[in-house]
C-alpha positions, 0 to 999 in steps of 0.5 A: 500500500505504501508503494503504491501510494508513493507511485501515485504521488509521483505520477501526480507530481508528474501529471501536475509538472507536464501540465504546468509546463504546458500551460507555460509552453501555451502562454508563451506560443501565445506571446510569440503568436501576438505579433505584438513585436517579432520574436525569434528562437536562436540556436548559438551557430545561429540557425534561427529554430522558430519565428513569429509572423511580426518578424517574418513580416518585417524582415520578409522571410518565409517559413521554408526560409527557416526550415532551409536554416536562415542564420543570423550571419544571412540577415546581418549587413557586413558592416554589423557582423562585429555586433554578432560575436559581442551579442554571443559573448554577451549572452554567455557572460550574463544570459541577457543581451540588452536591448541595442539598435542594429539593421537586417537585410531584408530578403529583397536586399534592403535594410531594416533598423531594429531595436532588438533584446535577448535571452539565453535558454542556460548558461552555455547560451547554446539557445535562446529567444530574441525580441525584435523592434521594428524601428521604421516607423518610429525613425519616419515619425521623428524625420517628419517631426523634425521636418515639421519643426523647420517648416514652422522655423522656416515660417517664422524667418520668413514672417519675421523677413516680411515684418522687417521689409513691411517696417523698412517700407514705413520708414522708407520716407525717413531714410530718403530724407536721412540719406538726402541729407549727407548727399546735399552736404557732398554736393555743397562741400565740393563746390565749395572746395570748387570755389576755393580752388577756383581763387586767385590765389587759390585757397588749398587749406579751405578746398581740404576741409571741403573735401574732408567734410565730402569724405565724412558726408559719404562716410555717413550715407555710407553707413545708413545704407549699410544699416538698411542693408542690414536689417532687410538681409535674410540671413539665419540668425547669429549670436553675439554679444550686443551691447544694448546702448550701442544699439540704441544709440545706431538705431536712432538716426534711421528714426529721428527725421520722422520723429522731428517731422511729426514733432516728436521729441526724442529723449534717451536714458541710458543705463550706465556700463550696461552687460552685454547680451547674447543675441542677434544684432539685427533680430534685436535692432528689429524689435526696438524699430518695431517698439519706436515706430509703434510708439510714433504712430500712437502719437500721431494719431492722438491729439495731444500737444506734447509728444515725447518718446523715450528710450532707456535701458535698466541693469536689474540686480541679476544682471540683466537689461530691460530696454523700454520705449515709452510715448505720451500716446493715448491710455488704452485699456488694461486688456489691450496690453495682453492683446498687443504680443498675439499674432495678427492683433492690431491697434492699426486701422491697416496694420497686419499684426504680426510685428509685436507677436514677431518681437515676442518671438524673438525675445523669448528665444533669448530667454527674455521676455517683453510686456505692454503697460500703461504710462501715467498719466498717459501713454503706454510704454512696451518693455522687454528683458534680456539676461547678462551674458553672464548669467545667460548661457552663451549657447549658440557663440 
């Protein structure tokens, strides 16, 4: 009786054992049948021994591929061969080959990049399985992604060229006043100096001081053409570190023939050794022309006697620089400075809405940021802060 309750047991023991082993086996013929990733089972000379659907249809070979003994070696590209020995010597040493990235051939010859993980069956790595990841369509994602985000890039400079050619066609009148000016100035310098020559005797030292104020004059034109060229030049964008005063400074004589023109009377407040920032020079001589010609415009639609436009740069205790434009406009209300940085809002009967938003643009791509407020006891006054190069981080120079 002891015997045969001992055989009994074991063959329960053994029932249960074969049962359990065929629920595994069930289970994972269920992981591998789900197609969800490819699975493969290897042998270590390579044979791949079984294979799912998911990875037959990503590589595009068959079942009597298999059973003709298709290897690993077949599959992988010459320049991978070297990734074969240290995946088996891998497997070997720790029994897991951890996930890395590698391509196939295809059965037609092309090339797929895959994510692929291993496992050993024991310790001599003599079989195992391996989960493969098709990447193609993560890899199409992210090229699309970021072609997408130079699209958008692209838009944006293209915006942003429109914006300067729309503020250069605005000051347009301004600047042939501010070139006519140096030219006038030639043209009476050289008759002088004519004159001068033209003396009995003549007058040598006069006519050089002639010549030498033609020479300053065209060195003045010179360099408001250069200024133009500048700002209306499509270029990628270039960091540098910018001194903001200098900036103001160079950007005022392409504005003040308006500003006397309409009676507007310019006043600059310059911070004392402000730190430079790192930015493109152009982008931001861009946003202080579009804040000036703003504020000009306000005033010139308004009806009050006195117009005065200031332009004054701060250091705050962190090092960096806010550069503000305030006018003696009208006071709008509170709601309209929210609006003023979103695209294609315009206080401007025929303005297209995109230069504030542009400036917005810009400043913040440098870590800054720029804000609307009113001035008391009227006016607005548009600010925007930019971090010392010091504390900014330099990235991009």
């Amino acid at each position: 009786m002891k015997l045969l309750a001992s055989q009994a047991a074991a063959s329960l023991e053994k029932a249960r054992l074969i049962r359990d082993l065929e629920e595994r086996q069930s289970r994972i013929r269920r992981l591998v049948d789900a197609n969800i990733i490819g699975i493969v089972i290897w042998a270590r000379d390579g044979r791949l021994l079984d294979a799912n659907d998911a990875f037959l249809q990503m590589t595009q070979y068959t079942r009597e591929d298999l059973e003709r003994g298709l290897a690993w070696h077949d599959m992988t590209p010459p320049d991978w061969q070297t990734h074969v020995t240290g995946s088996l010597s891998e497997l070997t040493a720790t029994g897991v080959m951890q996930p890395r990235a590698k391509e196939y051939f295809r059965r037609d010859g092309s090339r797929v990049r895959v994510l692929i993980g291993a496992a050993a069956f024991d310790a001599q790595a003599s079989e195992g399985v391996a989960y493969i990841l098709d990447l193609t369509e993560r890899e199409i994602a992210e090229r699309k992604a970021v072609e997408s985000e130079q699209r958008f890039r692209d838009l944006q400079a293209e915006l942003a060229h429109a914006n300067r050619i729309e503020t250069v066609g605005q000051l347009s009148s301004w600047i042939a006043h501010d070139i006519r000016q140096p030219l006038v100035g030639m043209v009476a310098s050289a008759n002088a100096g004519f004159q001068w020559l033209s003396a009995t005797p003549p007058n040598v030292g006069a006519a050089q001081r002639s010549l030498q104020r033609v020479e300053e004059e065209g060195h003045r034109a010179a360099d408001i053409l250069d200024k133009i060229r500048a700002l209306m030049k499509k270029s990628a964008p270039v960091r540098e570190r910018v001194d903001l005063n200098d900036l103001v400074l160079s950007t005022l004589p392409l504005l003040h023939s308006e500003a006397r023109h309409k009676t507007i009377n310019v006043q600059v407040d310059l911070a004392q050794a402000t730190p430079l920032v790192s930015a493109d020079r152009v982008q931001l001589q861009q946003v202080i022309m579009n804040m000036v010609v703003n504020a000009i415009d306000a005033m010139s639609v308004s009806g009050e006697k006195e117009k005065n436009l200031t332009i004054a740069t701060q250091v705050d205790d962190k090092g960096g620089v806010t550069t503000s434009v305030s006018d003696t406009g009208p006071l709008l209300p509170a709601e309209e400075y929210d609006r003023f940085f979103k695209a294609f809002y315009s206080t401007k009967q025929h303005g297209l809405g995109i230069g504030l938003a542009i400036c917005r643009n810009i400043v913040e791509n440098y870590g800054g940021r720029i804000w609307g407020e009113p001035c008391a006891p009227h006016g607005t006054s548009v600010r925007f802060w930019l971090p010392g190069f010091t504390s900014a981080s330099g990235a991009g120079e």
